[in-house]
C-alpha positions as a Python dict, from the first residue, in 0.01 Angstrom:
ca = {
    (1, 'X'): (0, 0, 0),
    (2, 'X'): (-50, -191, -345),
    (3, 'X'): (-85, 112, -498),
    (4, 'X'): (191, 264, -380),
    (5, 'X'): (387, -51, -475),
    (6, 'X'): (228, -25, -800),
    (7, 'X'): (354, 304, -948),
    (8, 'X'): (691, 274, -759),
    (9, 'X'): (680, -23, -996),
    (10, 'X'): (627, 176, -1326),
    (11, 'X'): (831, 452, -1231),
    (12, 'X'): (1115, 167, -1250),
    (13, 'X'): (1015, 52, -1546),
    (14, 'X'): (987, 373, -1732),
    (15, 'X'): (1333, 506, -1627),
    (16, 'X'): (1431, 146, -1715),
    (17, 'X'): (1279, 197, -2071),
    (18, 'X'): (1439, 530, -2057),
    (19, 'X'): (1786, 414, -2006),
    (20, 'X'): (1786, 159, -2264),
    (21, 'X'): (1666, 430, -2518),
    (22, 'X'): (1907, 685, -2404),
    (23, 'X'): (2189, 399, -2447),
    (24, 'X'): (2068, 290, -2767),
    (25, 'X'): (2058, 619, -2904),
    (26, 'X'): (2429, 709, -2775),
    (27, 'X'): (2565, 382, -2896),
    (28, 'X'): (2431, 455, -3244),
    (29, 'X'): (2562, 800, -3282),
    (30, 'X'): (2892, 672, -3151),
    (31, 'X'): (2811, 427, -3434),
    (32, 'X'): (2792, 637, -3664),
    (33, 'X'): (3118, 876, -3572),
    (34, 'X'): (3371, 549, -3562),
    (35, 'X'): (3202, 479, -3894),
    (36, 'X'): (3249, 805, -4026),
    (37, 'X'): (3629, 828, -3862),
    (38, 'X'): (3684, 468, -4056),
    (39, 'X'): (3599, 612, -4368),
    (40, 'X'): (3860, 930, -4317),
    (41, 'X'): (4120, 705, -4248),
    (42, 'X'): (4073, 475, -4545),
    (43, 'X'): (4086, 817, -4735),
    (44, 'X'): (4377, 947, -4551),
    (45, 'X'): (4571, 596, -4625),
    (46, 'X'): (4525, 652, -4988),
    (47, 'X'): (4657, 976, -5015),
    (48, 'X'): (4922, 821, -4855),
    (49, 'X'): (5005, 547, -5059),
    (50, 'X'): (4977, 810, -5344),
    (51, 'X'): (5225, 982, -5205),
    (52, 'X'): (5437, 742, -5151),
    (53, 'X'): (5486, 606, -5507),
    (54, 'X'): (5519, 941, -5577),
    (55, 'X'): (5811, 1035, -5360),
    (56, 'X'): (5958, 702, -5444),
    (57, 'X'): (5979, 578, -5095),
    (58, 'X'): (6212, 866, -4973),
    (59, 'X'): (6137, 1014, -4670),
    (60, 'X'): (6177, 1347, -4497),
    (61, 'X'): (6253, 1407, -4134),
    (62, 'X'): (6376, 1689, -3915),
    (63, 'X'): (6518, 1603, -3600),
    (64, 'X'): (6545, 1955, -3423),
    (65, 'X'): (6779, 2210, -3636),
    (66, 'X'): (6865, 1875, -3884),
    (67, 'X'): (6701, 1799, -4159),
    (68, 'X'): (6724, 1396, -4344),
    (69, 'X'): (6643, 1237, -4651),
    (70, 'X'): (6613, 870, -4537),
    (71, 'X'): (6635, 639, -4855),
    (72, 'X'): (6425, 340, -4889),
    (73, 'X'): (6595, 18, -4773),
    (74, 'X'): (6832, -148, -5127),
    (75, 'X'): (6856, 245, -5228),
    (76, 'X'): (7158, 420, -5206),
    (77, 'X'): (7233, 820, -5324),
    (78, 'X'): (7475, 962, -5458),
    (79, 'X'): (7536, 1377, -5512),
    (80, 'X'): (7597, 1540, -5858),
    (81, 'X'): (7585, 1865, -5971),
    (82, 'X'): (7367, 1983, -6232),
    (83, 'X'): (7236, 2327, -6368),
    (84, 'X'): (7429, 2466, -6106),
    (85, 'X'): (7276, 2278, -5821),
    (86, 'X'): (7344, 1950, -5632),
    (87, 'X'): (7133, 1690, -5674),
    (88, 'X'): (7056, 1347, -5543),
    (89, 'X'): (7068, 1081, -5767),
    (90, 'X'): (6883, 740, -5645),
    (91, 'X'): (7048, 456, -5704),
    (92, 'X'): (6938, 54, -5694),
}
């Protein structure tokens, strides 16, 4: 009977052990993905802000068969034609 009671013992304890380890090990290669998802944000939000400065604020948006230009709040526009074209001149 103490024998019995014995290994019934370990055998909790080793799937015990074995739980924490398999837990361990999935928590640090979730670890290790957020960490790694972190880092492509970071990257993506600097491309963005490049972007940005280079678009001057202005925005594009297409709403179905529309298409916008939505100006930067203080900024207005103002249509002129040059080289044969219209163009949008940005205004303060």
């Amino acid at each position: 009977m103490l024998k019995l009671a014995g290994n019934t013992g370990m055998m909790l304890l080793g799937m015990v052990i074995f739980l924490f380890t398999v837990s361990g090990g999935t928590l640090w290669y979730l670890g290790g993905m957020i960490q790694a998802n972190l880092e492509e944000i970071r990257k993506q939000n600097e491309s963005l802000e490049k972007l940005n400065a280079k678009t001057w604020g202005v925005e594009f948006v297409q709403d179905g068969n529309r298409k916008f230009l939505v100006l930067p709040y203080g900024k207005s526009a103002e249509v002129i034609s040059f080289q044969g074209k219209e163009w949008v001149h940005l205004k303060e």
